[in-house]
N, C-alpha and C positions, 0 to 999 in steps of 0.2 A: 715367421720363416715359412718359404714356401717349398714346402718336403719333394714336390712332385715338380720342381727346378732343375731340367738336363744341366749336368757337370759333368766335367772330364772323368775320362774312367783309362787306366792301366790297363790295357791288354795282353801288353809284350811279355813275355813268358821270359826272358834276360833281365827287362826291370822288376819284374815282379821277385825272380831270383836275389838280382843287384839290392833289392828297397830289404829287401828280410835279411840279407847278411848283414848291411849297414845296420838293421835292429839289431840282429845278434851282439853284435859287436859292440856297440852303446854299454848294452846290458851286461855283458861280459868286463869289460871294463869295470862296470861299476861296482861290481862284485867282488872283481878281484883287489884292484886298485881303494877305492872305496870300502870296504868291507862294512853293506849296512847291515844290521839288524846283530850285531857283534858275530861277524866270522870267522874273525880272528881268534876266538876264546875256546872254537872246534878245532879237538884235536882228530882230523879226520887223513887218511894217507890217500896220497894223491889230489890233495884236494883242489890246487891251482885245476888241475887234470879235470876234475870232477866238475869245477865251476865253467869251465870252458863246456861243458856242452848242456850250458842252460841254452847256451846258442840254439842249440840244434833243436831245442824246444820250441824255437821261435821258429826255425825257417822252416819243420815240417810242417808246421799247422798252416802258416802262411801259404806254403805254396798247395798245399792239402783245401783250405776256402778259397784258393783262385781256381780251379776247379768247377767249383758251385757259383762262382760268381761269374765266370765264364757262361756257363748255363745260361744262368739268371737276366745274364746279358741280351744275348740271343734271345731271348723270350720278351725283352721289352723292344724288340726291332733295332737293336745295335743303339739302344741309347742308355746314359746312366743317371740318376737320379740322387739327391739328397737323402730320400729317406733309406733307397738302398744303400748307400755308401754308411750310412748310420747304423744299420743292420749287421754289414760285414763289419765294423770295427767293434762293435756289441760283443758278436757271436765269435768275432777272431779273440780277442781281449780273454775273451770267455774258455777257449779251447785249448791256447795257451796257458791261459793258469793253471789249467788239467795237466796239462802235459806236464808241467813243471812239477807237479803237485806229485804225480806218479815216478819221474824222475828221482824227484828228492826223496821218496819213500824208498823205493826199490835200489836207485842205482847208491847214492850218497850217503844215505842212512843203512842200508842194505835193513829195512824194516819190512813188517809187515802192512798192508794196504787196509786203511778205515775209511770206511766215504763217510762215517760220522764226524770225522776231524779232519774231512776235505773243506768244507765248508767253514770252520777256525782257519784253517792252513790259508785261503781263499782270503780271508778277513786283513789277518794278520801281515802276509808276507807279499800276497797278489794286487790287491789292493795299491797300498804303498807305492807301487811303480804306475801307477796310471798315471798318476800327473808326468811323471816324463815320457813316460813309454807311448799312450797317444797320442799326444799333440804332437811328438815326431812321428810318427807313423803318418799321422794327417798329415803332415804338411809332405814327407816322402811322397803318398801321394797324391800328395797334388802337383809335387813338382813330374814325375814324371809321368800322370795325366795327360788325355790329350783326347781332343773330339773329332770323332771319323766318323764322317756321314754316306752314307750308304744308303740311298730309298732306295724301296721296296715296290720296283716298275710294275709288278703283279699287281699288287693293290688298288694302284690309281686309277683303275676302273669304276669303282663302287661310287656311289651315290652318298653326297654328305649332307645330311640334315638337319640345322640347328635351330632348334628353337631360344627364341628370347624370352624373357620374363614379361610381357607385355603379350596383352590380349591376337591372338593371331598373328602372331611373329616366328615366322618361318623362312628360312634364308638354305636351300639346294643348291648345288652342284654337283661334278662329277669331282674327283679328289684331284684328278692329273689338272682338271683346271684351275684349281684353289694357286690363288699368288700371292695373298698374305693376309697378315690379321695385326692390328696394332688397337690398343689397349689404350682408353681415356679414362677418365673418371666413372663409373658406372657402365659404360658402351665400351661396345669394341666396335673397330672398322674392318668389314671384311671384305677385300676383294678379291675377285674370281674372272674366268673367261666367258664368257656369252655371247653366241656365235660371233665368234673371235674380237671381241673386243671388249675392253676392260669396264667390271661393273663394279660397284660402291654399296653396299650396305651398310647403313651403320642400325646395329640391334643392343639393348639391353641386355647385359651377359656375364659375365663375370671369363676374365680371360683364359683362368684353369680351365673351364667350361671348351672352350673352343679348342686349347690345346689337348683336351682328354678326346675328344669329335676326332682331332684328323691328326693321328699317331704319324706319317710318315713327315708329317711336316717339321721343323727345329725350330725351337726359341735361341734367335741367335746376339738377340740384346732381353732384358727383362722385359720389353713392351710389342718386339716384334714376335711374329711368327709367320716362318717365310717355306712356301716350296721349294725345298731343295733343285727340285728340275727346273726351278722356273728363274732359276741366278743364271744369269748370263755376264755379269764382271764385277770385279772385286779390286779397292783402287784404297788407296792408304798405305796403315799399317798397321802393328799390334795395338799402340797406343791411341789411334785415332782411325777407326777404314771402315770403310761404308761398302756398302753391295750395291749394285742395281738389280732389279727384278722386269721379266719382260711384261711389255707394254705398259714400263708404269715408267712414270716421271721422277718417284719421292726418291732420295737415296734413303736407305734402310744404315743403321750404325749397326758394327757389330761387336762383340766382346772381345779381347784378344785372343782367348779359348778357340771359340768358333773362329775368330780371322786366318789363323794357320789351318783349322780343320776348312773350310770353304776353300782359300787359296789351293791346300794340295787335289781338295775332290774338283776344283774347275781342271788343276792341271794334268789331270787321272782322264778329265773329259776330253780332254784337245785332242 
């Protein structure tokens, strides 16, 4: 798996809202309706009462890490990543079974707090809900995921330099001129502008390599990596739609992810 793979990322602070009550809500159900781990054997008052806001356990921490993950965003140039998205489901997973943990101590139990039998409590009771709890979570977001591309016009100035794995192999440009990179077996092909007209390298490289070299660029299929500035039309559809790039002839495929994110940032351009 390739960790450092742009994927859609939730930004909207209404989905991010909308994805954490749908969790609440799962889980609240399951609790009450469901009763695991024998609920029904606690004689506790209020307890329907009580079981309804493990909810609220889920959507503070939720919207509490979109926060950080907002940040986190912003700091990779408005792109999201596999192995971030793996992080925040870790570290959400993780913060929420705190919360619950302290919930059920203090509010449901009206006990005293051991972080010696947080760690039991964690095993025992947190655990257990992972098999449902995130694979819906993942798939929440992924469905309300979405890729917005936004280069970073300041950048495109700099000067990009790759070396290949092969004795004096050095392949320059300026980044505004970079128009794409596709991925073969061992080489990649990269072309770029020189005095105005489209040049061809093909280097020894491995294609992470190039994509870590020129961050403003987007991998908009697994083998391309394409200038944002440098799309000039987008013709298809989700299932099947290709880009053009200027001054090149290839059509580029793209994923259905990125075909809605291109589509709306060409029509942002118009």
């Amino acid at each position: 798996m390739n960790l450092h793979k742009s994927i859609g990322y939730t930004s909207d602070w209404y989905h991010t809202l909308l994805l954490s009550l749908m969790l609440a809500t799962t889980i609240v159900v399951v609790l009450i309706f469901l009763q695991p781990f024998d609920i029904y054997t606690n004689q506790i008052e209020y307890k329907n009462i009580k079981l309804v806001g493990y909810g609220i356990c889920i959507i503070l921490p939720v919207l509490l890490i979109h926060i950080f993950e907002e940040f986190w965003y912003r700091l990779t140039f408005g792109k999201w990543h596999i192995y971030q998205e793996l992080v925040i489901l870790v570290s959400g997973f993780l913060l929420i079974s705190s919360t619950a943990y302290f919930y059920n101590v203090l509010v449901v139990n009206d006990l005293n707090i051991k972080l010696n039998h947080m760690l039991q409590w964690f095993t025992n009771f947190g655990l257990p809900f992972a098999p449902i709890f995130i694979p819906f979570w993942v798939y929440l977001r992924l469905r309300f995921s979405k890729i917005i591309i936004q280069p970073d016009i300041d950048k495109n100035e700099k000067t990009i330099s790759i070396e290949g794995y092969n004795q004096n192999e050095v392949v320059e440009f300026l980044e505004k001129d970079f128009l794409m990179a596709r991925a073969q077996s061992n080489y990649v092909d990269i072309y770029y502008i020189r005095n105005e007209l489209p040049k061809k390298e093909i280097i020894r490289s491995k294609f992470v390599d190039i994509k870590n070299k020129i961050l403003s660029a987007e991998q908009v299929h697994r083998s391309y990596l394409v200038n944002p500035l440098q799309i000039n039309q987008i013709y298809g559809n989700t299932r099947k739609g290709y880009i053009k790039i200027t001054k090149l002839e290839e059509e580029v495929p793209v994923s259905p992810k990125y075909f809605l994110g291109i589509k709306k940032y060409l029509q942002n351009q118009s």
